[in-house]
C-alpha positions in Angstrom: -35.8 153.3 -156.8 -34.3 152.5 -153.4 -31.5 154.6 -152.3 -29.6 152.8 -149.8 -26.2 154.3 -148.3 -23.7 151.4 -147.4 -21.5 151.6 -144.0 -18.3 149.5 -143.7 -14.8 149.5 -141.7 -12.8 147.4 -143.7 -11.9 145.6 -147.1 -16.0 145.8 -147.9 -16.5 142.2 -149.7 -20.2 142.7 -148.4 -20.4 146.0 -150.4 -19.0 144.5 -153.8 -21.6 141.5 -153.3 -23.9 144.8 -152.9 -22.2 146.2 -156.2 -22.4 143.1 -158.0 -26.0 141.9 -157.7 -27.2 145.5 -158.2 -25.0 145.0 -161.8 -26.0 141.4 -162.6 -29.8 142.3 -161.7 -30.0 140.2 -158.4 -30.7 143.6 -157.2 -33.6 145.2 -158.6 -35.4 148.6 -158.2 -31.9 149.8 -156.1 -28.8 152.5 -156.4 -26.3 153.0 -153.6 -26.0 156.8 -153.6 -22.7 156.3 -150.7 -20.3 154.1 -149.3 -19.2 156.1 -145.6 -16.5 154.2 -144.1 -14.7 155.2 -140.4 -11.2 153.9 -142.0 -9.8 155.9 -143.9 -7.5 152.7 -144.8 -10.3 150.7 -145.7 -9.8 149.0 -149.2 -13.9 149.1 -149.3 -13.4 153.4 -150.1 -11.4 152.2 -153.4 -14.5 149.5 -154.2 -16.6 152.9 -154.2 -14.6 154.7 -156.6 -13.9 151.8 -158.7 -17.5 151.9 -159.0 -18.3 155.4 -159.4 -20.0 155.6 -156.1 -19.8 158.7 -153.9 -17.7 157.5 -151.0 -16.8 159.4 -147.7 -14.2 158.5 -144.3 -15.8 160.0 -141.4 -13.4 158.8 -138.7 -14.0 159.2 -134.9 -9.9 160.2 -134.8 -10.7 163.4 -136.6 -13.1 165.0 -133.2 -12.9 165.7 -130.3 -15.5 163.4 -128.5 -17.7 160.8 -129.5 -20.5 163.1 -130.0 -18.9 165.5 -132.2 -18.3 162.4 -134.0 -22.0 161.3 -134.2 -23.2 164.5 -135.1 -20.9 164.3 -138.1 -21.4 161.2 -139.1 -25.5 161.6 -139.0 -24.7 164.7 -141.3 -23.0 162.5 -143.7 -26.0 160.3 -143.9 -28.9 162.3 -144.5 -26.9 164.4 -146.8 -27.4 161.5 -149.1 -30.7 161.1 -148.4 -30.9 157.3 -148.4 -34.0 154.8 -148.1 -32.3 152.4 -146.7 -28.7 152.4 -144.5 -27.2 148.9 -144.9 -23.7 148.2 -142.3 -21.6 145.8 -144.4 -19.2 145.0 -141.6 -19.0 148.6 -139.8 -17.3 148.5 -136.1 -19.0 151.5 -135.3 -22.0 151.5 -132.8 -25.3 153.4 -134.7 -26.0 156.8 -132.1 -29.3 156.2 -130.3 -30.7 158.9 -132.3 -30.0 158.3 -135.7 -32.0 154.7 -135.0 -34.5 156.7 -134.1 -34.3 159.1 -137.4 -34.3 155.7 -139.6 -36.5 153.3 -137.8 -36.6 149.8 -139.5 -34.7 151.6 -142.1 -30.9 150.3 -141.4 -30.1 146.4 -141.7 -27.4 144.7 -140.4 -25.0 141.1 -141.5 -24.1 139.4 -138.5 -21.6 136.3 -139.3 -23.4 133.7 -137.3 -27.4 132.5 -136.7 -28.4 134.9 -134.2 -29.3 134.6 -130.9 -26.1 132.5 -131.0 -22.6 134.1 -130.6 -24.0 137.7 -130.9 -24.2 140.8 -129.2 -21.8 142.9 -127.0 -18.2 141.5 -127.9 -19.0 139.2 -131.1 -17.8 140.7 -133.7 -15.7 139.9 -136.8 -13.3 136.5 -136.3 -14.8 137.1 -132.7 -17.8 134.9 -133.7 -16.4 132.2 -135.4 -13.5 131.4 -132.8 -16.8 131.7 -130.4 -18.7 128.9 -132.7 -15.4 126.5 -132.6 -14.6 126.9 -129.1 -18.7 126.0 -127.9 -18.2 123.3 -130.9 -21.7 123.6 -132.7 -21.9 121.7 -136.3 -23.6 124.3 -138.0 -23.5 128.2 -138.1 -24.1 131.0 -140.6 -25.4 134.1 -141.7 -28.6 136.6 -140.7 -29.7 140.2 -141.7 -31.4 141.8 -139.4 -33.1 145.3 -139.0 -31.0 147.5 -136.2 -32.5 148.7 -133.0 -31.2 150.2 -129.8 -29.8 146.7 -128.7 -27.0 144.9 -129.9 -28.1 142.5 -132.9 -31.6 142.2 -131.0 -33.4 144.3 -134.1 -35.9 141.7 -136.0 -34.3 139.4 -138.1 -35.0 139.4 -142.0 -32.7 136.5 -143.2 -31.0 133.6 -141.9 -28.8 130.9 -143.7 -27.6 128.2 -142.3 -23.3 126.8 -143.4 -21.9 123.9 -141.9 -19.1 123.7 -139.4 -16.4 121.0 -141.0 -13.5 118.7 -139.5 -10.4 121.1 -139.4 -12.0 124.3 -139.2 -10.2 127.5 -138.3 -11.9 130.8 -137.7 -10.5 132.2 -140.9 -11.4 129.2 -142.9 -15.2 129.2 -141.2 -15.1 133.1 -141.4 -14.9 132.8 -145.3 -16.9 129.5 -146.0 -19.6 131.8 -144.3 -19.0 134.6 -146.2 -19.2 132.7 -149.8 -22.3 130.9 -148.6 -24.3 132.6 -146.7 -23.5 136.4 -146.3 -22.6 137.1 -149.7 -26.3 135.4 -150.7 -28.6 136.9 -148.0 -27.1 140.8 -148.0 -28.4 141.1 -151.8 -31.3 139.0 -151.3 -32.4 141.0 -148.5 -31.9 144.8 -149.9 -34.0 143.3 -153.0 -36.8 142.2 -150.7 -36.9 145.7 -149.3 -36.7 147.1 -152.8 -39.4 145.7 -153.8 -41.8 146.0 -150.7 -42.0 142.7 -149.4 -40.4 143.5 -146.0 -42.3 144.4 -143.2 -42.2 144.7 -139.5 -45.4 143.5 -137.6 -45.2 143.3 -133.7 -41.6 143.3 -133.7 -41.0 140.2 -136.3 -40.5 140.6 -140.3 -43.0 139.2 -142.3 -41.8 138.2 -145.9 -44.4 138.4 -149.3 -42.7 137.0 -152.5 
């Protein structure tokens, strides 16, 4: 069984597609053991509960620095011991060292097809008022195992949504959601589940 330990900042709608295909068996072979959130606000604590998931706010407001932080935040994780750390949407950059502690063992959704409209600064509505403004006809999803860089990590899944006539960043933000995130988050933790994932001179190879 795969214990994976979900981060997110805000409303989680990643983390009930998690909750979801682990209930309607999309998911196989996998238990979320926590939810850890650095919002206290975030509506994604109350998708936990609802769920009867252990769920935890460690929020940099509450220490001094942003190593105090880290430190906590680490201890939160391995406290649950996961297999697998999955950020759902978490504004929060990883500490060096616990990337090192979990190596090719913490996947990322980014809203877009990366190496486009990533890295540093792309984040959130960020990257689709990015995709509308350079005027591309087709975006979308990818999962991607997290390194030291900034959505450089090797990429596991990638699904492609079309830009339409009339498109706001809200509107894209949520067609990309439906189609592709909400698909490739589940897909991808199953994959990993189940041992078909693997990292090979710095590029996943997939066995079905």
């Amino acid at each position: 069984m795969l214990r994976i330990l979900v981060c997110v900042s805000g409303g989680g709608t990643n983390l009930q597609a998690i909750i979801d295909g682990i209930a309607n068996g999309t998911i196989t072979n996998t238990e979320i053991v926590r939810v850890i959130s650095n919002n206290k606000k975030a509506y994604a604590l109350e998708r936990a509960k609802n769920a009867g998931i252990d769920a935890a706010c460690v929020s940099p407001k509450d220490y001094a620095d942003r190593e105090q932080f880290n430190e906590a935040f680490l201890q939160a994780v391995t406290e649950a011991e996961p297999d697998l750390i999955v950020l759902a949407g978490f504004l929060v950059v990883i500490p060096e060292k616990m990337i090192k502690a979990y190596p090719n063992q913490i996947i990322n959704i980014h809203p877009s097809l990366i190496p486009s409209f990533c890295g540093t600064g792309y984040y959130g509505l960020k990257v689709h008022e990015g995709a509308l403004e350079r005027g591309v006809k087709v975006t979308g999803a990818t999962v991607h195992f997290v390194d030291e860089g900034t959505d450089t990590g090797p990429i596991i899944l990638q699904k492609a949504v079309a830009v339409e006539e009339g498109d706001t960043p809200e509107i894209l933000q949520k067609r990309v959601m439906e189609q592709a995130e909400w698909q490739i988050m589940p897909r991808a933790i199953d994959l990993i589940a189940n041992g078909k994932v693997s990292v090979k001179n710095g590029k996943v190879w997939l066995s079905e």
